[in-house]
SEGUMI-738900 format. One record per residue (C-alpha): x, y negated, z negated. Coordinates in steps of 0.001 Angstrom, whole numbers, padded with zeros to 6 digits, always signed. Layout:
BEGIN
      xx      yy      zz
       X       Y       Z
...
//
This chain:
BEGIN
      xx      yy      zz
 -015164 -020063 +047092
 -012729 -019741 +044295
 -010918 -022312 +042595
 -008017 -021476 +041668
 -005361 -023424 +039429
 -002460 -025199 +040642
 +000717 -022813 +041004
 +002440 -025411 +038429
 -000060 -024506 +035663
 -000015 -020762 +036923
 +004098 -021008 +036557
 +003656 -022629 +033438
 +001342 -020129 +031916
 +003581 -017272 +032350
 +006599 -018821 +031855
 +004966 -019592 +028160
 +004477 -022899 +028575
 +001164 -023638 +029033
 -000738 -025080 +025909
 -004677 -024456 +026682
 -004781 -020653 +027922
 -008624 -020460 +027195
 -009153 -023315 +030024
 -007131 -021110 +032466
 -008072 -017556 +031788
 -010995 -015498 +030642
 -014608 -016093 +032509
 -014997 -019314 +034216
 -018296 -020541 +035979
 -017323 -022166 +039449
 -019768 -023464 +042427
 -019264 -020242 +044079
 -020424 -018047 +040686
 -018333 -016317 +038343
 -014705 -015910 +038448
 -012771 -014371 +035523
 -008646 -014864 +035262
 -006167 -012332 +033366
 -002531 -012677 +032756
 -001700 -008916 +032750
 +002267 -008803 +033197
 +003046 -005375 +035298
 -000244 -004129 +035441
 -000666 -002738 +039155
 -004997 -002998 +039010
 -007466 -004609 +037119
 -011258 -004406 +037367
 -013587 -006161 +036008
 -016585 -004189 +034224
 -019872 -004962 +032905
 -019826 -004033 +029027
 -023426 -003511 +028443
 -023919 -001144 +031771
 -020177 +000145 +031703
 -020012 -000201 +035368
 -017558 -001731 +037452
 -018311 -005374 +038692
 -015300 -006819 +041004
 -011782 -006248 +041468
 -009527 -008859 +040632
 -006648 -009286 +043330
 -002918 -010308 +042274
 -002893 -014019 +042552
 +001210 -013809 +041572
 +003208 -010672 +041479
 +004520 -011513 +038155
 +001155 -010575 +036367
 -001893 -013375 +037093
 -004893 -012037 +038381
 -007887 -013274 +039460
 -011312 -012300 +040994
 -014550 -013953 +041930
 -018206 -012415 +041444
 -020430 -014964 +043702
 -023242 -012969 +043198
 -023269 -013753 +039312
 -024144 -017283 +038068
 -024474 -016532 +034461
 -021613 -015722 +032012
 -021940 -011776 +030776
 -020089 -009401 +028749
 -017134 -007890 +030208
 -014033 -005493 +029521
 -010979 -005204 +031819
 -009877 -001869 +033114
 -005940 -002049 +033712
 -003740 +000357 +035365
 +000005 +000104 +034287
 +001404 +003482 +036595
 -000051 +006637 +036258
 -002308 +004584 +033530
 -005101 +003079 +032831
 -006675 +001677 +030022
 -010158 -000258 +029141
 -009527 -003206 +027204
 -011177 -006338 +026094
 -010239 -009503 +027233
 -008899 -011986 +024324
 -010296 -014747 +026429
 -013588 -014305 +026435
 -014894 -014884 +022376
 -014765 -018505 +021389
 -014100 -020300 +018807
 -013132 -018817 +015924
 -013116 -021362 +012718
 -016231 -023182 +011803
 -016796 -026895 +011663
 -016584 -026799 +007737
 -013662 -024656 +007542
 -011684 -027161 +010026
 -012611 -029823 +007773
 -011801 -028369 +004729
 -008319 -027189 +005731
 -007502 -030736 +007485
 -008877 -032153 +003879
 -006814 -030130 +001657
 -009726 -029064 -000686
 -010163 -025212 +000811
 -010298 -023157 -002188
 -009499 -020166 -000393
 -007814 -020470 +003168
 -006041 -017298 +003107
 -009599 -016362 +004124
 -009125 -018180 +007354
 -005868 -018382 +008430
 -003203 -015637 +008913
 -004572 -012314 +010081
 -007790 -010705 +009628
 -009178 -007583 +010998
 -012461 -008319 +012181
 -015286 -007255 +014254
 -016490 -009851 +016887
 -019343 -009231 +019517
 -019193 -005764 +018596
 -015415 -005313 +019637
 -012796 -004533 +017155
 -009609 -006347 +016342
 -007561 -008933 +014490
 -008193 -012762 +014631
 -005103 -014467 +013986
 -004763 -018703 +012991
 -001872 -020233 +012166
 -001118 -024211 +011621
 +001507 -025890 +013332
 -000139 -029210 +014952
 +003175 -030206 +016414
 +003977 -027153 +018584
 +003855 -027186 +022411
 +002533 -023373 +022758
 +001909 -020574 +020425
 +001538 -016726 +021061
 +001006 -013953 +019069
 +003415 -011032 +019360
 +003660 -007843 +018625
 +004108 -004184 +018513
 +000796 -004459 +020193
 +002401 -006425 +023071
 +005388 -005067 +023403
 +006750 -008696 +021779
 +005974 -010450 +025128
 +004937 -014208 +024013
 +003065 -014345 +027950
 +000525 -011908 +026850
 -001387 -013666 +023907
 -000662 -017665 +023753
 -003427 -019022 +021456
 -005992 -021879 +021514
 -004921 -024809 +019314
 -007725 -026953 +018017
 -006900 -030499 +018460
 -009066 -030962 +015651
 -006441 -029886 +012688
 -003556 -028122 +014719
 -004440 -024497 +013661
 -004196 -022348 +016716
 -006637 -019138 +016808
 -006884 -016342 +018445
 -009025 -012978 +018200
 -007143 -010289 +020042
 -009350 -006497 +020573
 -007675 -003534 +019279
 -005133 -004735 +017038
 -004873 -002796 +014121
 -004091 -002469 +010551
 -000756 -001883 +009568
 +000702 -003155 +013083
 +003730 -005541 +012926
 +003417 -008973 +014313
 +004881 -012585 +014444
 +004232 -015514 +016506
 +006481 -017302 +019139
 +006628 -020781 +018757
 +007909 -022893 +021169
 +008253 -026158 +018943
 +008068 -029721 +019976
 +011397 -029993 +021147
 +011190 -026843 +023411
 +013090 -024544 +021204
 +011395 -021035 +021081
 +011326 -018897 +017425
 +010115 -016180 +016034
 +007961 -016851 +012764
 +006511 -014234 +010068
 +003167 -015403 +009098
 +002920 -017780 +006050
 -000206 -016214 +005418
 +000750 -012519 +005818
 -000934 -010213 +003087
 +001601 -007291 +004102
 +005730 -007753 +005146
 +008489 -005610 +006264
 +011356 -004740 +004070
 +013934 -006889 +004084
 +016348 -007384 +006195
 +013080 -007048 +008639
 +011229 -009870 +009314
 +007692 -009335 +010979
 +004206 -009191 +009194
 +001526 -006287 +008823
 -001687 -006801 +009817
 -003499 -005401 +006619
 -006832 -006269 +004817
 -007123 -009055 +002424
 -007540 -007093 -001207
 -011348 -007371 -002892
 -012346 -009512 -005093
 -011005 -008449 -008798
 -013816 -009191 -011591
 -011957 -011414 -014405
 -013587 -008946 -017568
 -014555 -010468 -020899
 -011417 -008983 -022643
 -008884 -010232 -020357
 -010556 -013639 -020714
 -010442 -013223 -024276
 -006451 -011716 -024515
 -005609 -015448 -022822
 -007310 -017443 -025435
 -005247 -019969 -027376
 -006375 -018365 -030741
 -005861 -014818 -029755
 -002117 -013016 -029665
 +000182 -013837 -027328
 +003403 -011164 -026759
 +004851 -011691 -023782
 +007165 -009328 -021588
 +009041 -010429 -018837
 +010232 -007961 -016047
 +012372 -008014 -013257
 +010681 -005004 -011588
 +014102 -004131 -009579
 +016343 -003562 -012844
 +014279 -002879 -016106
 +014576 +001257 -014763
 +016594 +002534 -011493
 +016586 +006335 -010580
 +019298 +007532 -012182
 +020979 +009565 -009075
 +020806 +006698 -005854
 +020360 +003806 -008109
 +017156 +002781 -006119
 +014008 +000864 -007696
 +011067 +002516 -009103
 +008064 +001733 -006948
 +004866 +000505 -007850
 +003736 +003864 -008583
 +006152 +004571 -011128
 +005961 +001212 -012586
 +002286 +001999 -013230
 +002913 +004660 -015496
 +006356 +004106 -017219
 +006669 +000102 -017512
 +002707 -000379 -018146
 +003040 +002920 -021185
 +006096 +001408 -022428
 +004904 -002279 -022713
 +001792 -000724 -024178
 +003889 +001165 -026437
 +005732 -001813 -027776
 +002377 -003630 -028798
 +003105 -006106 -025982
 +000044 -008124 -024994
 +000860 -009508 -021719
 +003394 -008325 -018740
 +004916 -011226 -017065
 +006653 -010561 -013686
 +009561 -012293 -012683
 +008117 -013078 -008573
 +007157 -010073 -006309
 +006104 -012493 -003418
 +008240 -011095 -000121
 +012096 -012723 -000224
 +014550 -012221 +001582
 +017463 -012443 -000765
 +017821 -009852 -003721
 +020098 -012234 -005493
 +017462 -014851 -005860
 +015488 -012442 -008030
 +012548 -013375 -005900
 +012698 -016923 -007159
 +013437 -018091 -003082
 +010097 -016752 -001876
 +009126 -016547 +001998
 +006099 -014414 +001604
 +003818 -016031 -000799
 +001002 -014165 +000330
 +002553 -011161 +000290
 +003647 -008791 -002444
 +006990 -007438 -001698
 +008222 -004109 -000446
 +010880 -003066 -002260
 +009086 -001061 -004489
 +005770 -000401 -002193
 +002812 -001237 -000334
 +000356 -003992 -001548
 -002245 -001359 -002354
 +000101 +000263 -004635
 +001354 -003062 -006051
 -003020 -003592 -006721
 -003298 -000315 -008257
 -000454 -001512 -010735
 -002121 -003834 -011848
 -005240 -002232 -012494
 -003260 +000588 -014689
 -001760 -002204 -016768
 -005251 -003882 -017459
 -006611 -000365 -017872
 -003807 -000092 -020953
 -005196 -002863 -021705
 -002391 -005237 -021003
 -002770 -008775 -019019
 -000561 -009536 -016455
 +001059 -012896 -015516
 +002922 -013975 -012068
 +006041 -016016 -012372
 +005073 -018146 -009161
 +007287 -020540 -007314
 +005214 -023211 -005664
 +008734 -025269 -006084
 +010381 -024627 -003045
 +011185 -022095 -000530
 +014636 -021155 +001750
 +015501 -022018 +005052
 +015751 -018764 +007004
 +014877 -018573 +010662
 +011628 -016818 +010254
 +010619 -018888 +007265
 +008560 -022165 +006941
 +011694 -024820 +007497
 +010804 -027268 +010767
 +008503 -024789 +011511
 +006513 -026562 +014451
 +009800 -028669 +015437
 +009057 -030960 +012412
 +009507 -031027 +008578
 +005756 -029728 +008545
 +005561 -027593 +005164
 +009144 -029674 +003781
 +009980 -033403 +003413
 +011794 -034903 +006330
 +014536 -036551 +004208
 +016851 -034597 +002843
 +016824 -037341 -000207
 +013416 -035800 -000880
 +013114 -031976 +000700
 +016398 -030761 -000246
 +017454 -028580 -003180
 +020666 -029587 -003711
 +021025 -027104 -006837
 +019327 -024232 -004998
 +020241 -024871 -000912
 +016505 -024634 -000273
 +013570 -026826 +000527
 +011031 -028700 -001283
 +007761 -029003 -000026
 +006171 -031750 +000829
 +003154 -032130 -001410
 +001924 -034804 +000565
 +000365 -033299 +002963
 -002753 -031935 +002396
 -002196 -028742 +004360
 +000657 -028098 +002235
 -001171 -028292 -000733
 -003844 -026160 +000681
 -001764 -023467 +001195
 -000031 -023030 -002226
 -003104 -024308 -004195
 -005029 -021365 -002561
 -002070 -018875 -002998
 -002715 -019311 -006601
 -006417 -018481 -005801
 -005582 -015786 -003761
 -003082 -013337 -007176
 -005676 -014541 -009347
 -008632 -013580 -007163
 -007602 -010754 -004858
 -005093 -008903 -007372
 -006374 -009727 -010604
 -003632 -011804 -012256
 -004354 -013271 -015704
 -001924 -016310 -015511
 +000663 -018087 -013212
 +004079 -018887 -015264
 +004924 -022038 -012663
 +008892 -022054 -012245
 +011024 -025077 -012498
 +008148 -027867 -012842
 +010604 -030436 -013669
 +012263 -030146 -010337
 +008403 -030655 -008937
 +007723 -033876 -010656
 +011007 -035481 -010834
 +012667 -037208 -007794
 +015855 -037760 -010011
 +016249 -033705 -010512
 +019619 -032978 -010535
 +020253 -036181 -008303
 +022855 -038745 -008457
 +021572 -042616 -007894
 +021472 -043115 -004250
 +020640 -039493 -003545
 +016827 -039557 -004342
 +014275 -042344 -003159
 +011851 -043725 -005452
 +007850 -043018 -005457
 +005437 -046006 -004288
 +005883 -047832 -006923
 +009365 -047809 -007501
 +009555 -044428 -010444
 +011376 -041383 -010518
 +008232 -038998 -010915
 +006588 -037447 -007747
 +003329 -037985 -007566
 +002539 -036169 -004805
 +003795 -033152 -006932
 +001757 -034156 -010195
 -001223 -034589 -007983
 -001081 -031309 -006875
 -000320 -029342 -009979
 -003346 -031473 -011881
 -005144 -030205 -008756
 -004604 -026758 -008930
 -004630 -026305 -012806
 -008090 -028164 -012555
 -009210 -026008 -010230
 -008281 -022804 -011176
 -009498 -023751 -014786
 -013074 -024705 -013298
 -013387 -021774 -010462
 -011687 -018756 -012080
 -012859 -018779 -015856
 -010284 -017434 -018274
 -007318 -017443 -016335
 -003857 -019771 -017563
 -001752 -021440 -016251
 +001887 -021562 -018059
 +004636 -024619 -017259
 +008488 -023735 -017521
 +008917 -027513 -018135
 +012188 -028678 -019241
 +011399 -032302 -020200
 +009297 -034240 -022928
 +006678 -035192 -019641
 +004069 -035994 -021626
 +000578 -034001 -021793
 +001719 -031123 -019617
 -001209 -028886 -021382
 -003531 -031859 -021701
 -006590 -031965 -019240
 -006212 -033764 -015783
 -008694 -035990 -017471
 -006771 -037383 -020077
 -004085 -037373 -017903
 -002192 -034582 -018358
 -000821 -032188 -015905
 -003767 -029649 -016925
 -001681 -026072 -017871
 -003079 -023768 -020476
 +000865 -023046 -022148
 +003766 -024714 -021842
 +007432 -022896 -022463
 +008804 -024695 -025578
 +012722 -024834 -023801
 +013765 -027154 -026580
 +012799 -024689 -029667
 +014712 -021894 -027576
 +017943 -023939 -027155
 +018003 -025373 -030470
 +017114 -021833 -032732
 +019759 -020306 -030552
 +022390 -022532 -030725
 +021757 -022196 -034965
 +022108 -018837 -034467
 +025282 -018769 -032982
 +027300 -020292 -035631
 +028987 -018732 -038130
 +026614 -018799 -041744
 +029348 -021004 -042972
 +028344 -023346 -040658
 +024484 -023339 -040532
 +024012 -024853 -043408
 +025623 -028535 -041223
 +022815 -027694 -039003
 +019661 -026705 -040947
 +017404 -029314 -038317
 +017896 -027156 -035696
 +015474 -024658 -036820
 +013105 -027039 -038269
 +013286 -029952 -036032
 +010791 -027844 -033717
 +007628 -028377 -035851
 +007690 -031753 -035480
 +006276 -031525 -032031
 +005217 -028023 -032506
 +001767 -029181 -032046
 +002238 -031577 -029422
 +001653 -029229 -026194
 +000319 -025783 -026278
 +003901 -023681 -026419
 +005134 -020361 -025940
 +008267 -019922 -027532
 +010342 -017815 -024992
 +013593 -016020 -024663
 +013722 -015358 -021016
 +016024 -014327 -018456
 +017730 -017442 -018115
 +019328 -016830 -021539
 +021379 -013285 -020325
 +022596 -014788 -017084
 +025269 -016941 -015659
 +027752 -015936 -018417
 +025737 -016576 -021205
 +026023 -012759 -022184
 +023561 -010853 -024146
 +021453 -012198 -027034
 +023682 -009920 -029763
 +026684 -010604 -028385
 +026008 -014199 -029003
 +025423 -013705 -032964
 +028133 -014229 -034957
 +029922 -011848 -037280
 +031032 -007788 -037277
 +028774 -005304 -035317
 +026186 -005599 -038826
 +025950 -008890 -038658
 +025146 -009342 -034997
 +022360 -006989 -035145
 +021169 -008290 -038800
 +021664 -011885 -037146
 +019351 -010430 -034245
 +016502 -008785 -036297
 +016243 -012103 -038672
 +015786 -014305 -035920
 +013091 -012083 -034204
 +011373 -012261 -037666
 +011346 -015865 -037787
 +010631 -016335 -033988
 +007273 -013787 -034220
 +006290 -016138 -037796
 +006689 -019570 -035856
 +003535 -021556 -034533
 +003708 -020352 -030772
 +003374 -017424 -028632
 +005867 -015311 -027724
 +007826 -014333 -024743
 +010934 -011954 -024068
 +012651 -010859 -021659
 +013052 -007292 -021071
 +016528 -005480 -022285
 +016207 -007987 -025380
 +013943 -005580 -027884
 +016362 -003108 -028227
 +019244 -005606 -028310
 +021351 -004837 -024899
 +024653 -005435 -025692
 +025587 -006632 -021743
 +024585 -009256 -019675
 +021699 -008976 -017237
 +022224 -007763 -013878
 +019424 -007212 -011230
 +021437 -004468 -009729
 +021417 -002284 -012439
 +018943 -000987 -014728
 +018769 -001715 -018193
 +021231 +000483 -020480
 +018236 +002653 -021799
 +021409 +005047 -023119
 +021737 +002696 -025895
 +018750 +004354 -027122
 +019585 +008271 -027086
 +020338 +007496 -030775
 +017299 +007471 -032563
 +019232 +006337 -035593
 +021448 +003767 -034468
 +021769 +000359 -034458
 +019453 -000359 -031014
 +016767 +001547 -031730
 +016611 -000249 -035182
 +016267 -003095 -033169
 +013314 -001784 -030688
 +011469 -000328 -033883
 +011899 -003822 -035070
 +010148 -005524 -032652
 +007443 -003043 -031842
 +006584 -003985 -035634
 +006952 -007259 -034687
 +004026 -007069 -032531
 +001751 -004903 -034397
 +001931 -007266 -037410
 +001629 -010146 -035225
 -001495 -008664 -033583
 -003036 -007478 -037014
 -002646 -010575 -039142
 -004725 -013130 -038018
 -003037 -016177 -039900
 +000280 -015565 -037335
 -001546 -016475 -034555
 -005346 -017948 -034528
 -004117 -021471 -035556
 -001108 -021698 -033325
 -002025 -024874 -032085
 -003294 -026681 -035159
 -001313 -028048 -038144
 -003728 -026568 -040663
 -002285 -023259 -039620
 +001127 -023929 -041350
 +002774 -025649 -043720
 +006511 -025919 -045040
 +007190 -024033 -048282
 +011049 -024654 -048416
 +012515 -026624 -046159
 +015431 -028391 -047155
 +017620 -025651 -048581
 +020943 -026425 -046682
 +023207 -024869 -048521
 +021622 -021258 -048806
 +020179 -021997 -045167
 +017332 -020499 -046964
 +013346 -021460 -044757
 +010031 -020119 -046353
 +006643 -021673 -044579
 +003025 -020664 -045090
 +000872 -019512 -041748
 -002997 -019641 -042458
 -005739 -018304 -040447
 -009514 -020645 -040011
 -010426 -018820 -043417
 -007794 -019731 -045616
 -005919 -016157 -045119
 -002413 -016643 -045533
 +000734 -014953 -045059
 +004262 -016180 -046336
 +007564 -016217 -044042
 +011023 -016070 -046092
 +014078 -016389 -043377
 +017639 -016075 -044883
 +020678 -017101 -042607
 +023406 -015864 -044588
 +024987 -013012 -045446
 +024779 -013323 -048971
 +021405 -012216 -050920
 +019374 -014667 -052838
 +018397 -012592 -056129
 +015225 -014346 -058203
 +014809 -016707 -055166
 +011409 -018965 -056697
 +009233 -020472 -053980
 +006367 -022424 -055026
 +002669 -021258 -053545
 -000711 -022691 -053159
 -002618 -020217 -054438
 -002018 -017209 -057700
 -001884 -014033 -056176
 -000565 -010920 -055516
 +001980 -011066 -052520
 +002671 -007484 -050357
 +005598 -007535 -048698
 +004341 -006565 -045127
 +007900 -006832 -043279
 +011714 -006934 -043908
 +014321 -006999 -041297
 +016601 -005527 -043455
 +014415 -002204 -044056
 +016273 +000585 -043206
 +013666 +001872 -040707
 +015734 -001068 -038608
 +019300 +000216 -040159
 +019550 -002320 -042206
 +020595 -002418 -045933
 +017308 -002261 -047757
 +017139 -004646 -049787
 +013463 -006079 -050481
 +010859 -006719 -053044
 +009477 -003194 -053736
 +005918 -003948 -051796
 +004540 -006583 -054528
 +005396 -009276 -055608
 +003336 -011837 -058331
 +002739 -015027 -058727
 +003665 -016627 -062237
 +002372 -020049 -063539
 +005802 -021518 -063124
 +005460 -024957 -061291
 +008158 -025206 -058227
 +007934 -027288 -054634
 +005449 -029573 -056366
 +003176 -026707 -056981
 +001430 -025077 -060083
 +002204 -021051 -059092
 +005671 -019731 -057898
 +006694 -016174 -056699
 +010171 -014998 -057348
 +011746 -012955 -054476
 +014612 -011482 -053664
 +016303 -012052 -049878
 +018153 -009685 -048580
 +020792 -011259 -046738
 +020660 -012360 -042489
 +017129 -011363 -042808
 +013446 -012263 -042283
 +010317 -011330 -044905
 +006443 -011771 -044403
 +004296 -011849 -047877
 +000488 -011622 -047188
 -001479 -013084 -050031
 -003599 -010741 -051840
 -006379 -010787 -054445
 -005253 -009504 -057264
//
């Protein structure tokens, strides 16, 4: 006869309650033969049928009228293949029972996840279409070890947590679950009844595919192919190549003009990836597109790390952006936030009933500057999962580099903390090592597993090494964002010329170190936000001057050892500060002759010079690549400096920060030569007064900076020149 479980477990089960559903329902073999269990809430019949001979095998009665059903079959002893036919009504439908396929991850995986060392677990946890025993549907995992009971929900079932509780593995605490006929593009969540009863609903950390905000669920949907990493973009990364960065906020650099919404992903493709192309950009950086839920964070709160967001379309289309920008041949890097994350409802925060992906103490796993969370890099799961996210953009979307936000929060316990509001690491220091651990962890291993990728650091210290190997103990990024050059050439800039001549270190104190990390010199968003205003407003001086102020220091920035970076709005010199509810003021531009598009022309120049002249970039990151020429010239605030190439090419940088001219201006040079002036800031092709050197320039035997040949120039005033060295 049948056995038949206790009425406390049955009451438990479909109350939600009961942790082990697979030892309940599904097929079970009893003395008497076969019985098989189903937890079908308002179905009115249920038959069991054989799947390989489609006929029908026993009915199973109504154990409890709220929906648990159960049936014996005494004349089988031998598990078999089955499928369910339910009638709800007037209907009835042939379905596959979730509880009869096993175990879903393998031994390896389990270990690999529990050890923190999975390379790619986005393969294994989350949701995945699938087809098991010949049956089509979704397996879902998820890892919460301290939950009481877990169930998938759904659109699929009708959001009823009774229908699909999952098996946990006592192994790791990943539950798992394969449930038939689930399909792509279905929204889903799972109900989590935590460890202190509570019950919430949670999107899937692993979700490929999310709703639009202020929606919460996930999408079932495919994880994206494999991306081949080609020899160029390998190349276009390299430390002696050219580096022109620029950044985008997707949601503001163009808005349709009549609603004021974003352009999607589509759009993007062909008029940001053109226009970056255009500009003789080499790289697009975007500020994050992983799912948020709060506009105003500019996606640096992420929720959805696996998930590109939906503002401006599906994940397919955000794919096929990509691939237009490296088919323009343009690399694209991620700004990625492995920092921190907010503490909505739906989110990650005591997820299970504990501080599972944050730190307990709020001394540790709160952002007091930010009112989010800080994850706990401790634990090896946690590590897993945003290690592998920076697998999975790499890998599954093809993205050339991750730009890692705030790193100094990361690896300082002190950030932003009083004394008494942060506790010290294991041995008593400030720096987290959990967090260094795992950023030497996942540079290394992106470096060794996906060849020609970077990783940048936005790193607002003097840590030591942060481009160095994790061998020579350094955190192990390819670039690192050179903060203090930005700060200190921009708070030159905005004195008055009368007054930069007190301050002359400021712009040269930066090659002291200049070849102490791997840098890109950036001017990013953080400098049009928060009241900072725009870049020209902050030069000093009548409308000329600000934009001659502008177009000098551009020239010098592009001639400094360093890659570059800017942030969008700033090549044509927006005169506002940046909002990311509004697009940029591409108006500014409907005179082809004015002042802005001087500016845009400038820096389009800018980069095709860069690009084109070897000596600018291929020794970026080795002293023999440049040399001072004039250095100490306070009172004119006059700089000249050399930049050389591996074969001795050489091109000659002339800054003036004042708005007087410097006529007969001698600079002594290494070499005799003829000296083509290659680019002025003051040309009028950038409106400005055109005043220059006439193209050539020769050396004379005229000793001057302790050297035998000098060249006699004349500066035009606020203005940058390049000089490539010619035979004569």
């Amino acid at each position: 006869m049948s056995v038949l479980p206790d009425q406390h477990v049955i009451n438990q089960l479909i109350s939600g309650h009961y942790a082990d559903p697979f030892s309940l329902l599904g097929m079970h073999s009893v003395a008497a033969g076969i019985e098989v269990r189903a937890l079908l809430p308002d179905a009115d019949q249920v038959w069991v049928i054989d799947a390989d001979k489609g006929t029908k095998v026993a009915e199973l009665r109504r154990y409890d009228d709220r929906g648990f059903f159960v049936g014996l079959m005494p004349r089988r002893k031998n598990p078999f293949r089955y499928r369910l036919e339910v009638s709800w009504g007037e209907n009835t439908q042939l379905i596959d029972d979730p509880y009869r396929f096993g175990t879903l991850l393998q031994e390896l995986d389990i270990w690999l996840l529990a050890e923190g060392t999975h390379l790619r677990p986005y393969e294994k946890l989350g949701a995945h279409p699938q087809v098991l025993d010949d049956v089509e549907g979704v397996s879902f995992a998820l890892w919460a070890p301290n939950a009481t009971r877990i169930s998938v929900v759904g659109e699929f079932n009708f959001w009823d947590g009774r229908r699909h509780p999952m098996r946990q593995r006592s192994e790791n605490g990943i539950w798992e679950l394969f449930i038939p006929a689930v399909r792509e593009g279905q929204l889903y969540k799972f109900e989590v009844i935590d460890c202190r009863g509570n019950i919430s609903l949670r999107a899937d950390p692993y979700a490929f595919e999310a709703q639009m905000r202020p929606e919460t669920a996930s999408l079932v949907s495919h994880l994206p192919e494999k991306v081949p990493f080609s020899a160029e973009r390998k190349k276009a990364n390299a430390l002696n190549q050219p580096v022109s960065v620029y950044e985008v906020h997707l949601g503001s650099w163009r808005r349709h003009t009549d609603d004021n919404f974003w352009l999607s992903y589509g759009e993007l493709a062909e008029q940001l990836v053109s226009y970056v192309k255009w500009m003789g950009f080499t790289h697009i950086e975007l500020m994050p597109i992983n799912e948020h839920p709060f506009d105003g964070s500019w996606g640096y709160q992420p929720l959805g790390m696996y998930a590109p967001t939906r503002r401006y379309g599906t994940p397919q289309e955000f794919k096929a952006f990509i691939d237009a920008a490296h088919n323009a041949g343009l690399n694209v890097i991620l700004d990625w936030v492995p920092g921190h994350f907010p503490s909505d409802a739906h989110g990650l925060a005591q997820f299970d009933g504990t501080a599972l992906y944050e730190y307990a103490d709020p001394r540790e796993g709160y952002h007091q500057d930010w009112n989010t969370l800080i994850y706990n890099y401790g634990r090896h799961e946690v590590r897993n999962y945003l290690a592998g996210n920076g697998f999975y953009w790499i890998e599954r979307y093809g993205i050339d580099g991750l730009r890692v936000d705030a790193v100094a929060s990361m690896i300082y316990r002190d950030y932003s903390r009083k004394p008494g509001e942060w506790i010290p690491n294991y041995y008593g220091g400030r720096e987290n090592l959990e967090a260094i651990s795992f950023l030497k962890y996942t540079n290394q291993t992106i470096g060794r597993e996906l060849d020609g990728a970077v990783t940048l650091a936005e790193e607002s210290t003097d840590y030591p090494g942060v481009t160095m190997p994790p061998d020579a103990n350094g955190l192990g990024f390819h670039y690192k964002w050179n903060l203090g050059w930005m700060h200190d050439s921009l708070n030159y800039m905005q004195l008055d010329p009368v007054h930069r001549k007190y301050h002359h270190n400021l712009m040269t104190f930066g090659v002291l170190y200049a070849y102490s990390e791997n840098f890109i010199l950036p001017l990013s968003h953080d400098e049009v936000v928060h009241g900072k205003g725009s870049l020209l407003d902050r030069m000093p001086g009548d409308a000329w001057q600000k934009f001659a102020n502008l177009r000098a220091y551009y020239g010098f920035m592009w001639a400094h050892p360093g890659k570059k970076l800017m942030f969008m709005g700033c090549e044509f010199a927006q005169g506002r500060e940046w909002d990311f509810n509004k697009s940029l003021d591409w108006h500014l531009l409907d005179d082809q002759n004015g002042w802005h598009s001087g500016v845009q022309h400038l820096v389009r120049d800018l980069n095709q010079v860069y690009r084109q002249q070897t000596p600018l970039y291929e020794l970026d990151f080795n002293p023999r690549g440049f040399e001072w020429l004039v250095v100490d010239d306070h009172e004119n605030s006059v700089f000249a400096f050399a930049r050389r190439d591996d074969n001795g090419d050489e091109i000659i940088v002339v800054s003036n920060f004042t708005p007087v001219p410097r006529y007969d201006y001698r600079i002594g040079v290494a070499r005799a030569g003829r000296y083509h002036e290659i680019l002025n800031t003051d040309s009028h092709f950038y409106r400005g007064g055109n005043i220059g050197n006439s193209g050539d320039v020769y050396s004379q035997p005229f000793g001057q900076h302790q050297r035998e040949h000098s060249i006699s120039l004349t500066i035009p005033p606020l203005s940058t020149i390049y000089l490539r060295r010619e035979e004569r």
